[in-house]
N, C-alpha and C positions, 0 to 999 in steps of 0.2 A: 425257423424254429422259434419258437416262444420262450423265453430266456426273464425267467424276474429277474429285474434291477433290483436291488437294494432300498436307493430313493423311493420305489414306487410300491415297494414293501411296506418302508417304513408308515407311508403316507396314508395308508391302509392301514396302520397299528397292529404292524403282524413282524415276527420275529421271524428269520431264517434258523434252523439248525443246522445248518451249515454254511459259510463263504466259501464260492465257490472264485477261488485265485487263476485268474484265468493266464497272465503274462505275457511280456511280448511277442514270445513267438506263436502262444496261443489265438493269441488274436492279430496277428497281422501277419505272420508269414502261412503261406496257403497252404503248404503242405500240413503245419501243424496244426491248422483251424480243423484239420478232418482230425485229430484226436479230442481238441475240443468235443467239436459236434458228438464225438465218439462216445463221452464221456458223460455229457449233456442226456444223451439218450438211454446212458446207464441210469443217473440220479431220476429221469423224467418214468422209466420202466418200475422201478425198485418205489418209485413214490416218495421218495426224500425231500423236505422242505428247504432248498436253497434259496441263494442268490449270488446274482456276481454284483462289484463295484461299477460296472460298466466305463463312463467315461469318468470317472472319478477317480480310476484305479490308474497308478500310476507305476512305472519299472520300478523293481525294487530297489534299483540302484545296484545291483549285484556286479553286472559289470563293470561300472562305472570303480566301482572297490575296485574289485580285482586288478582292475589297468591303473588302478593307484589313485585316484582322482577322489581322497576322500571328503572333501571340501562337498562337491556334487553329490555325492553315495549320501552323506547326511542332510543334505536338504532333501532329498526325495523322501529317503527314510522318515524322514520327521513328518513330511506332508501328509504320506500313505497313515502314519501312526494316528495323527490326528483326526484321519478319516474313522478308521477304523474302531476308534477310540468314541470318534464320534455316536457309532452306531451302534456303539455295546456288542463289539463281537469278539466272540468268546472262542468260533471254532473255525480253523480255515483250512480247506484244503486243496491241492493245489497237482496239475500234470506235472510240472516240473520241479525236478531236481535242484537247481539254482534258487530259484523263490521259494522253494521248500529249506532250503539249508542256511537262506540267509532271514528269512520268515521265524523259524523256530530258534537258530542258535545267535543271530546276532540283535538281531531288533530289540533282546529284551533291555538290553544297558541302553536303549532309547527310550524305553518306557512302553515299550511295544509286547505285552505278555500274552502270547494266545496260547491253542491249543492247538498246532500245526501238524496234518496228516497228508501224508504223499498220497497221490491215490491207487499206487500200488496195493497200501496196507490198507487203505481206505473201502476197496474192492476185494481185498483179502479177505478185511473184516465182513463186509456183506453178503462171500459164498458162505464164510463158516457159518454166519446167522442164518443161513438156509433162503434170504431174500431175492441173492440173481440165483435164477436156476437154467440150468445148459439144458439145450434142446439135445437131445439123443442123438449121438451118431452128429453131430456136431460139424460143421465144414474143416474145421483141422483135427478131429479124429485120425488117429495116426500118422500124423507129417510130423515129418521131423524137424524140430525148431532147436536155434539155440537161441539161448540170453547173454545179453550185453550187458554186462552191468556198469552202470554210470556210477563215476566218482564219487559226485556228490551224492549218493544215494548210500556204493558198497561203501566203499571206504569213511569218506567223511560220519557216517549218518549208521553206520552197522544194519544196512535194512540189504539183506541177502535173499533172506526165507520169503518174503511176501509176494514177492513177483514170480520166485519159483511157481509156489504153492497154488498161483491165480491158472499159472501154464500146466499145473498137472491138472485141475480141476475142466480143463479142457478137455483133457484123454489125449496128451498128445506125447512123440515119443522125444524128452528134453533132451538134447546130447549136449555136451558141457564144451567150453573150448579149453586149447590147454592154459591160458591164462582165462582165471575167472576168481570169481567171487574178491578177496581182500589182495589177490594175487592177480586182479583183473589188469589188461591195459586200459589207460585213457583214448577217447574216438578221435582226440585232438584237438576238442572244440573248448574246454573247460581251463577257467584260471582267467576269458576274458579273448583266448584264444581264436574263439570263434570272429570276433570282429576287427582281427587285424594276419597282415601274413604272416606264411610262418616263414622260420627263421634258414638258412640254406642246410641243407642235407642231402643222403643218399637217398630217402624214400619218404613219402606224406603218411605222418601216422591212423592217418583212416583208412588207408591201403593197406598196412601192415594189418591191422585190426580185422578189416573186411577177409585180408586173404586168411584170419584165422577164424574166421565164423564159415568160411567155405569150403576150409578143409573139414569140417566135418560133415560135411555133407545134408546139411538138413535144406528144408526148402522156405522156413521164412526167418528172419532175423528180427527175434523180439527184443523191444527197447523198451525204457518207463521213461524217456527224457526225449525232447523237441530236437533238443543240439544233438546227441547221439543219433538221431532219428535223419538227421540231414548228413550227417557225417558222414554217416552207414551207406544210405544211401548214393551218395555221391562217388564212396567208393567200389560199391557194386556197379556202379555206370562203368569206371574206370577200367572193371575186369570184362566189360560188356558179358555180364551173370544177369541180365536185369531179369529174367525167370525166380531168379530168387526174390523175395521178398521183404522189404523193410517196414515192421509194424508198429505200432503202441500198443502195450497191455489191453488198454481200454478199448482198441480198438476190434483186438482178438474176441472180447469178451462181446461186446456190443454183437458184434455179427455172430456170436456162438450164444446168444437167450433166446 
């Protein structure tokens, strides 16, 4: 896939309307690189003028916070700012949940001020402008899905309605689980979680989770987050359900234009 860099934008005297924030797990964990591509194929369909940072683009440092390490989390921060800084950009938008919440709400007391869209809302905002349009009868016309809603998205960030909205405009039948929306559970990855064990218990919070996206009986389990997206899935192996399905928004949409 043919992906502008940034560098080779600029070098060209041409301005992206969008950064496209690809992050770690976007680009180097495989499973998540198929929402990447996912999403890649949305902006390259729709005709939007992006770019990624490519090898310039560094972790937001989000982890690195979260596990306490603030010393580390502000040198990244400050590198990424000055990149960014560098290229006059104004708008970013990003798969993940994580680099979305520490992108928009912490970076500005570094002098980091963008304009940060998850691309839940990102793709929201592109069906209501009438730009992606669903192919009829659709490959998830009536299956029944439910949504996971990631922390950093419900809770932290109040963005509920946009991932809905993307999964109705599929045609498909959304069943809710009993914890959802600001009442949702965590997948167990979030807080920094994801890169260390967890701590002794009766059960792994992604099993818990998984077993409540199973009781309701739908056949794929949509996510807007990379970490949720591994968690999920790893707990559907656990129930050996792997007939069910673990997706990205972006990627529902991708395979339904």
């Amino acid at each position: 896939m043919h992906v502008p860099i940034m560098a080779e934008m600029l070098a060209s005297g041409e301005q992206p309307e969008v950064l496209f924030w690809v992050g770690c797990a976007g680009s180097f964990d495989q499973r998540a690189q198929k929402i990447t591509k996912a999403f890649v194929t949305i902006l390259n369909k729709v005709g939007i003028k992006y770019a990624i940072l490519g090898k310039e683009e560094m972790c937001t440092g989000d982890p690195a916070r979260r596990a306490g390490n603030e010393f580390m989390f502000q040198m990244m921060a400050y590198q990424n700012i000055q990149i960014l800084n560098g290229y006059n950009i104004k708008k970013i938008v990003t798969a993940c949940p994580h680099c979305f919440n520490i992108l928009k709400n912490e970076y500005p007391e570094l002098g980091g001020n963008y304009e940060v869209i998850h691309h839940a809302t990102f793709i929201q905002q592109l069906i209501d402008e009438g730009k992606i349009k669903m192919v009829e009868g659709g490959t998830f016309k009536g299956k029944k899905i439910t949504y996971h809603d990631s922390c950093y998205l419900g809770r932290a960030n109040n963005i509920y309605e946009a991932p809905r909205k993307v999964l109705e405009a599929l045609d498909v039948a959304l069943v809710e689980m009993k914890r959802c929306r600001s009442n949702g559970l965590c997948c167990g990855a979030g807080g920094a979680q994801m890169f260390k064990e967890e701590e002794k218990g009766d059960k792994r919070i992604n099993t818990e989770r998984t077993e409540e996206a199973l009781v309701t009986g739908a056949n794929i389990i949509a996510a807007a987050c990379p970490f949720c997206n591994t968690m999920l899935t790893d707990g559907v192996k656990t129930k050996e359900k792997e007939e069910v399905q673990v997706l990205d928004i972006a990627e529902l949409v991708a395979s339904s234009m």
